[in-house]
C-alpha positions as CSV (number, residue, x, y, z in Angstrom):
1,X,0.0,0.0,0.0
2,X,1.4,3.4,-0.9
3,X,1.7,6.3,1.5
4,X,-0.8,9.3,1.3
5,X,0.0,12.2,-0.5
6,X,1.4,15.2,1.6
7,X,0.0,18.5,0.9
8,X,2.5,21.2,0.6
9,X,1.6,23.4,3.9
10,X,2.2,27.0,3.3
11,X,2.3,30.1,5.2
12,X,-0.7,32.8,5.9
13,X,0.7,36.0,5.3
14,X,2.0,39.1,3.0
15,X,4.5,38.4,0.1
16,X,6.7,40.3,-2.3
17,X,9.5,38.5,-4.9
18,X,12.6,40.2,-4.6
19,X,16.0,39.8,-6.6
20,X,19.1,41.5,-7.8
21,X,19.6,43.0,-11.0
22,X,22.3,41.3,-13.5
23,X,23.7,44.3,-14.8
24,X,23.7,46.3,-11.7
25,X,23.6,43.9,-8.9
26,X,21.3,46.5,-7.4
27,X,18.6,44.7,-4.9
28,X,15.0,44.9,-7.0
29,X,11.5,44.4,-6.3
30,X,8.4,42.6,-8.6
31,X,6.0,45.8,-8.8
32,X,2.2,44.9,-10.2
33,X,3.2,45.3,-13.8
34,X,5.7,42.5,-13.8
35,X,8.6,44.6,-13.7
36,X,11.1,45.7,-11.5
37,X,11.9,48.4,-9.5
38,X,14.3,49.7,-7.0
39,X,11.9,50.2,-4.1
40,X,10.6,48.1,-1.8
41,X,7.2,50.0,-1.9
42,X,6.7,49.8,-5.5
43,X,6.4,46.1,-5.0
44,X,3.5,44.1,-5.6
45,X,2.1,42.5,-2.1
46,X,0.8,39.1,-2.7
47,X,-1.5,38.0,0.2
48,X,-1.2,33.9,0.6
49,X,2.1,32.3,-0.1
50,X,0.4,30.3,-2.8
51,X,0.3,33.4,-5.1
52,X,3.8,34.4,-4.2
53,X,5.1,30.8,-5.6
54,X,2.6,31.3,-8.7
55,X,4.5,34.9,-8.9
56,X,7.8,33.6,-7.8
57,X,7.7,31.2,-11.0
58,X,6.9,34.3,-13.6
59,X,9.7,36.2,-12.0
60,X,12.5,33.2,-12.8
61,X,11.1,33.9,-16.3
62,X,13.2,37.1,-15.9
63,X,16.3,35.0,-14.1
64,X,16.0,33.4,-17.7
65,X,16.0,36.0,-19.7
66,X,19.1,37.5,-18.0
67,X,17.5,40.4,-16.2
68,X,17.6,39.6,-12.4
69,X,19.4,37.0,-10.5
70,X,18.0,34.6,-7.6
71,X,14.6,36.1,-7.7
72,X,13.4,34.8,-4.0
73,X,9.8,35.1,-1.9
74,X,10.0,37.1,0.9
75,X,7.6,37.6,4.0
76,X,6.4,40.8,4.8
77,X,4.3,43.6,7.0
78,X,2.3,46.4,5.4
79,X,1.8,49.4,8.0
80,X,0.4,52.3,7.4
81,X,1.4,51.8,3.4
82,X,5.1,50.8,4.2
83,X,5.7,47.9,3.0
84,X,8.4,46.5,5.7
85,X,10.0,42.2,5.1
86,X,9.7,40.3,8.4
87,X,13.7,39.0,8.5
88,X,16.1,41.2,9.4
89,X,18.4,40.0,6.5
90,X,15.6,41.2,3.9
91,X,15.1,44.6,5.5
92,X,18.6,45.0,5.2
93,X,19.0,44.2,1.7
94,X,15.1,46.7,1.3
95,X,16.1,49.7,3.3
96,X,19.9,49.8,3.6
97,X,22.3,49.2,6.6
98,X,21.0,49.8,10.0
99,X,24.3,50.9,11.3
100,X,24.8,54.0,8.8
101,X,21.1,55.9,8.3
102,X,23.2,58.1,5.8
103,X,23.7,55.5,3.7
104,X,20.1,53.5,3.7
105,X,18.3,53.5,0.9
106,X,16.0,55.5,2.3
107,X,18.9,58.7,1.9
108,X,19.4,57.8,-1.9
109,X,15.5,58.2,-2.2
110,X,14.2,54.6,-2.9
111,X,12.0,54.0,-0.7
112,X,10.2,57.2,1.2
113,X,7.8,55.1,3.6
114,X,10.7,53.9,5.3
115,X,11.6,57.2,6.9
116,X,10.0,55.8,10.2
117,X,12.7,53.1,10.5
118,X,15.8,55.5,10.6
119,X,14.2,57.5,13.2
């Protein structure tokens, strides 16, 4: 007799697909018209992991075509419109170092919502 299938279990919660970009190496975001942008609040917030790994697979499309590299799903919060990922590691690589406020990418004008983490 053969075992049961498993069902995949998967995560409530917020999602955006992040990656770098092959020419730059600069850290991008999916937005909602499939693109990329430098922002973390441009991205497009997918609301059940399922859709992230449906969105996750159309973003290695681009990993094919040479445009980003190691597009991944991350987890994260929406406050007040500020989109915000749940790891440190991935707000790192969203807002900039946390040592250094001058240098975040909030003070090179990426992402304007984050203002409230600097402060």
């Amino acid at each position: 007799m053969s075992a049961p299938a498993m069902k995949k279990k998967t995560r409530d919660g917020l999602y955006v697909i992040t990656a770098n970009e092959l020419l730059s190496g600069d850290v991008v975001f999916r937005n909602a018209n499939g693109g990329w942008s430098p922002g973390i609040d441009a991205s497009r917030v997918l609301d059940t992991q399922d859709k992230g790994f449906v969105e996750l697979a159309e973003a290695q499309k681009d990993e094919r075509a040479n445009i980003v590299v190691a597009p991944v799903l991350v987890e994260v919060t929406v406050d007040n419109g500020a989109i915000r990922p749940v790891h440190i590691r991935e707000r790192i690589r969203a807002l900039g170092p946390t040592v250094r406020p001058d240098l975040a990418r909030t003070a090179q004008g990426f992402s304007i919502n984050a203002v409230e983490e600097r402060s």
